[in-house]
C-alpha positions in Angstrom: -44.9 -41.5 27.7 -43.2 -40.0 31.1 -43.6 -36.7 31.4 -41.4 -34.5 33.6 -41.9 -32.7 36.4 -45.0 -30.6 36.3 -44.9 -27.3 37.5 -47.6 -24.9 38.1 -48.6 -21.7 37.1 -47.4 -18.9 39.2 -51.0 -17.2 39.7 -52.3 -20.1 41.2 -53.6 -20.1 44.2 -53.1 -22.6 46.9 -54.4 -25.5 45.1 -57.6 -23.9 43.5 -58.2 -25.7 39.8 -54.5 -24.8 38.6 -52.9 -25.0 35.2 -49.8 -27.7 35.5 -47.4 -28.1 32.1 -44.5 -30.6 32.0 -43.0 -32.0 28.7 -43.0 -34.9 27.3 -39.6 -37.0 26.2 -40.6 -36.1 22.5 -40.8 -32.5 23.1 -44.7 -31.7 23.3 -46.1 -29.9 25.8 -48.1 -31.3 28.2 -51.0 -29.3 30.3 -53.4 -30.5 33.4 -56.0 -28.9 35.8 -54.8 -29.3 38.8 -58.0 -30.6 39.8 -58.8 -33.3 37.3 -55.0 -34.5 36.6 -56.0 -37.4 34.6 -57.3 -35.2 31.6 -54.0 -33.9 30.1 -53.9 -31.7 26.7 -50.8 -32.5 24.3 -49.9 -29.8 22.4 -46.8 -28.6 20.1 -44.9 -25.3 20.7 -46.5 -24.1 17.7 -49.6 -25.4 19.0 -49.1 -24.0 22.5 -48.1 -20.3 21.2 -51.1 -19.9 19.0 -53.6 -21.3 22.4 -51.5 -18.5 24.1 -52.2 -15.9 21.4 -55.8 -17.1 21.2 -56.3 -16.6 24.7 -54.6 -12.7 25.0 -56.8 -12.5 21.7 -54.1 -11.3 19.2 -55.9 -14.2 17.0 -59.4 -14.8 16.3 
């Protein structure tokens, strides 16, 4: 698997432990810390929406 280009989040600072997302050539989302790039979470848009949800906690 090849992931694209990653881009980072926008409220990243300069370089400070930063959330990176790419996808991959089968369509799932992929998502690093900028500081330990090796460890990559693969998730689906479902997936990534309810994390997203989760997080703003509209879900429990």
């Amino acid at each position: 698997m090849t992931p694209g280009n990653w881009q980072q989040s926008s409220y990243c600072s300069e370089g400070d432990a930063c959330l990176n997302i790419t996808t991959s050539p089968n369509g799932t989302l992929l998502l690093r810390e900028s500081d330990n790039p090796t460890t990559v979470l693969t998730l689906t848009v479902t997936q990534f929406r309810t994390l997203i949800r989760m997080l703003k906690g509209q879900i429990r």
